[in-house]
C-alpha positions as CSV (number, residue, x, y, z in Angstrom):
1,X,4.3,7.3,-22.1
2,X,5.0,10.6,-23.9
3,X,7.4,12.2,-26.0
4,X,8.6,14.3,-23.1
5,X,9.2,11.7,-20.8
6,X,9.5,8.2,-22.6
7,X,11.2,6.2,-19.9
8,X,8.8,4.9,-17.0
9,X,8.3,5.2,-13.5
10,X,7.3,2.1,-11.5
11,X,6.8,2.4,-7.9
12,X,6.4,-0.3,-4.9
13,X,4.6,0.7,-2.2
14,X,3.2,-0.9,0.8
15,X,3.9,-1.4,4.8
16,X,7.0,-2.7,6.7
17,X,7.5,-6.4,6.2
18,X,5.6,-6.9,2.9
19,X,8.5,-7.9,0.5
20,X,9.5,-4.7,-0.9
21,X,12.8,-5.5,-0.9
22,X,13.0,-8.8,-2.6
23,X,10.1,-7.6,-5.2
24,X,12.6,-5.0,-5.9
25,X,15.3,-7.4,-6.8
26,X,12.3,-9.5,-9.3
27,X,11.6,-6.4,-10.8
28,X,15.4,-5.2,-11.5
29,X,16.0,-8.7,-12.6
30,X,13.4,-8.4,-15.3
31,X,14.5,-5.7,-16.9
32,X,17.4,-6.7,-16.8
33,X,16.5,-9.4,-19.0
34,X,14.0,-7.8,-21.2
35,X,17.7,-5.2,-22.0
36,X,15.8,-2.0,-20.8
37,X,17.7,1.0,-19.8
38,X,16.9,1.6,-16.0
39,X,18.3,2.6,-12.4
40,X,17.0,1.7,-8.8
41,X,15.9,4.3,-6.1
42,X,14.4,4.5,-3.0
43,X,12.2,7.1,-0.9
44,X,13.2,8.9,1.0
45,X,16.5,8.8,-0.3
46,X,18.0,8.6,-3.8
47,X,20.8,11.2,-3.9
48,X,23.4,12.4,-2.0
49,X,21.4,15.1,-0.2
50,X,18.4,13.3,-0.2
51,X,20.3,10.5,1.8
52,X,21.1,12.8,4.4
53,X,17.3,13.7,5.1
54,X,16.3,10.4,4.7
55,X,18.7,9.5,7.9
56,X,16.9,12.2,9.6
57,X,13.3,11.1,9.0
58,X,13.9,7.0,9.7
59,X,16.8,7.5,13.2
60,X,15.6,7.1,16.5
61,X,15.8,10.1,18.5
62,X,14.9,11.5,22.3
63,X,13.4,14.5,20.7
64,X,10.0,14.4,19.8
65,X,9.5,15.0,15.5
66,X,6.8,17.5,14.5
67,X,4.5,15.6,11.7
68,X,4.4,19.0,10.0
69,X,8.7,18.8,9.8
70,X,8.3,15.5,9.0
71,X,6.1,16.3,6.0
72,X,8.6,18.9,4.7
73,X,11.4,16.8,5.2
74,X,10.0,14.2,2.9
75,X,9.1,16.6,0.1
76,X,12.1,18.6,0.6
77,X,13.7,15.3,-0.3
78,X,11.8,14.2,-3.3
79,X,12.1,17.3,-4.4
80,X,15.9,17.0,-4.6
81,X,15.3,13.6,-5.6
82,X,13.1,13.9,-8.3
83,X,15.2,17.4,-10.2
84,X,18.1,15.7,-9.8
85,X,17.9,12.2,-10.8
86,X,14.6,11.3,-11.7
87,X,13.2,13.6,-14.1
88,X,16.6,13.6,-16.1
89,X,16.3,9.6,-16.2
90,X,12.8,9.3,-17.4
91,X,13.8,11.9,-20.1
92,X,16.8,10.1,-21.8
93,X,14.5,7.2,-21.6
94,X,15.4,5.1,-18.9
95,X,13.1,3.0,-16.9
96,X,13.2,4.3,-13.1
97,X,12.5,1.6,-10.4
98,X,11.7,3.4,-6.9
99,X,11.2,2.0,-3.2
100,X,8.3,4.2,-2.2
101,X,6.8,7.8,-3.4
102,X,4.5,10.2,-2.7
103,X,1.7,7.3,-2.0
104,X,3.9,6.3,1.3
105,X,3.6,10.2,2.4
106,X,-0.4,9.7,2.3
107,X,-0.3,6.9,4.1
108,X,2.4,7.7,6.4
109,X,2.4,11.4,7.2
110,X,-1.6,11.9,6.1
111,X,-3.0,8.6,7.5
112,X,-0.7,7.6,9.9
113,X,0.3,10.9,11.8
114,X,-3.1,12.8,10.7
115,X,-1.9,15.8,8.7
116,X,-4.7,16.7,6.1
117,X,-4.5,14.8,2.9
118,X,-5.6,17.9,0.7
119,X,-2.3,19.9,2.1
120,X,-0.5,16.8,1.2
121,X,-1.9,17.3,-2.3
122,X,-1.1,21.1,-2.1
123,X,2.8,20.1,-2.2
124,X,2.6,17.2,-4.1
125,X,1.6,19.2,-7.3
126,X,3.7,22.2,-6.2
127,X,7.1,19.3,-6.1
128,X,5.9,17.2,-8.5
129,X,3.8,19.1,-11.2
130,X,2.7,16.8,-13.8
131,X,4.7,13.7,-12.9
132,X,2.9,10.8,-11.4
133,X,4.3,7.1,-11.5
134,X,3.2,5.0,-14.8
135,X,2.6,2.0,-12.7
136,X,2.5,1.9,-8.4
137,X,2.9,-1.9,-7.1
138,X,1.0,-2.3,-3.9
139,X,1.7,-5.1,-1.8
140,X,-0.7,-5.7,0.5
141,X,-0.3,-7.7,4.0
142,X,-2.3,-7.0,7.5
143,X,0.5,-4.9,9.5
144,X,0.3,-7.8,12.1
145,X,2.0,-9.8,9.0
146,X,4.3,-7.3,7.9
147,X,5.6,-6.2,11.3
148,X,6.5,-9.6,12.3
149,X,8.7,-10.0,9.3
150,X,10.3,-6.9,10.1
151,X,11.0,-7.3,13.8
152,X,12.6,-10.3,12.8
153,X,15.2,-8.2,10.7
154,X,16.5,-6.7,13.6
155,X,16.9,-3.2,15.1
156,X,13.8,-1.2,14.1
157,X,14.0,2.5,12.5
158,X,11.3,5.2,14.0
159,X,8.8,4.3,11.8
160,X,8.6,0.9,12.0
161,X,8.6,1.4,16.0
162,X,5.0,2.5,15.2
163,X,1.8,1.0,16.7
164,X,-0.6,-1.4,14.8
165,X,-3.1,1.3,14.3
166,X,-1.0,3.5,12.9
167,X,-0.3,0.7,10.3
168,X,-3.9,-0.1,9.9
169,X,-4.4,3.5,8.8
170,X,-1.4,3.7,6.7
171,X,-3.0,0.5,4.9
172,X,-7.1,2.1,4.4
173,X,-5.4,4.9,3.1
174,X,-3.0,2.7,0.2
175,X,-6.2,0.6,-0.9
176,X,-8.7,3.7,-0.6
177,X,-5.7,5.2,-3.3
178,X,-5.6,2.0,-5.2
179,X,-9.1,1.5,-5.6
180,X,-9.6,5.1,-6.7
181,X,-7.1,4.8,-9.4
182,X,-6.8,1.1,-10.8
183,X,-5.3,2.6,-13.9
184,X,-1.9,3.4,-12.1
185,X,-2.2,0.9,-8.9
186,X,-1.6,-2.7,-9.5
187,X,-2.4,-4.4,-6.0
188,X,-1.0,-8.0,-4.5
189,X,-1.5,-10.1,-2.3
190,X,2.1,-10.3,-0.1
191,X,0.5,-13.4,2.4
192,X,0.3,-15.6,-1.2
193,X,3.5,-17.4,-2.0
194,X,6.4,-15.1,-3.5
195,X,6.1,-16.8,-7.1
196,X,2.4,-16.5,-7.3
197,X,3.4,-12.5,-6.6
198,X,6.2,-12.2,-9.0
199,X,3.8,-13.7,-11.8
200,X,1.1,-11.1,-11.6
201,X,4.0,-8.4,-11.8
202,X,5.5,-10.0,-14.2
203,X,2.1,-9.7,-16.5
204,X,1.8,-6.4,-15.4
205,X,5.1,-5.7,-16.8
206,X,5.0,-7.2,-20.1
207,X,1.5,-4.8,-20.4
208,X,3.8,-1.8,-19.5
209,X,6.6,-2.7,-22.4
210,X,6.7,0.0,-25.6
């Protein structure tokens, strides 16, 4: 935390199915309770604009998406996303809480469709600059696991339509990250029960607190 920017950016990250969603909820609920100033976003997504690209990116469609589009879309998002909601946040000092960031657009667009990871870098400093999340959740499941919970859900987006190696890539990619920054990434075990999860974020959480 700095002067400049004194709220903090958590991030959850990991593939379809792992529990984002309801370790979401756990984490909202804990600030809640701990009274700290925060909002909930997503990626892609987040504002108006934002929205709009983020139906783009996750809609089936007959025409065939360019990974390099693809790419642009998602940054041209955060971009939008982060100038317009996020930064402003973190600098009255509110706590922001975000489904997914730049780590899913390694995984995704670097591992997964396989556009270059140091061109990834290239626009993640030129959107981003400085800013990096304070603490990434990584909840970690084989995609077998996750991709059964999700088909379960119901109709499946274009990403989640995927094949299991594309999801096996997306998931070397996330720990390789993790393991190369254990400062930032927290990783957990999604296949362990759901309160054995929400404790070790919990802990992690009472670490981040001013």
């Amino acid at each position: 935390m700095t002067a400049s920017r004194p709220g903090r950016f958590l991030t959850l990250e990991g593939l379809e199915g792992v529990g984002k969603t309801t370790n979401l909820a756990f984490v909202e609920s804990w600030l809640q309770r701990h009274e700290i100033p925060y909002l909930v976003t997503r990626e892609p997504g987040g504002t108006p604009l934002a929205e709009e690209l983020r139906h783009l990116l996750l809609n089936p469609r007959t025409e065939a998406v360019d990974p390099w589009c693809e790419l642009l879309m998602v940054f041209a998002a955060r971009a939008q996303h982060l100038n317009t909601l996020i930064r402003p946040a973190l600098a009255a000092g509110t706590w922001v809480l975000s489904d997914r960031f730049t780590d899913a657009t390694y995984a995704y667009q670097g591992a997964g469709r396989g556009l270059p990871l140091p061109d990834i870098e290239v626009l993640e400093n030129l959107v981003q600059r400085e800013l990096r999340p304070d603490c990434t959740f990584l909840l970690d499941a084989p995609p077998e696991v996750g991709l059964s919970r999700a088909r379960d859900r119901g109709e499946l987006d274009r990403f989640e339509r995927e094949k299991v190696d594309f999801f096996e890539r997306a998931r070397r990619i996330y720990l390789d990250r993790a393991a190369a920054a254990p400062e930032r990434y927290h990783v957990l075990d999604a296949t362990q029960p759901l309160a054995a999860v929400q404790q070790d974020m919990a802990a992690r959480l009472e670490a981040l607190r001013p």
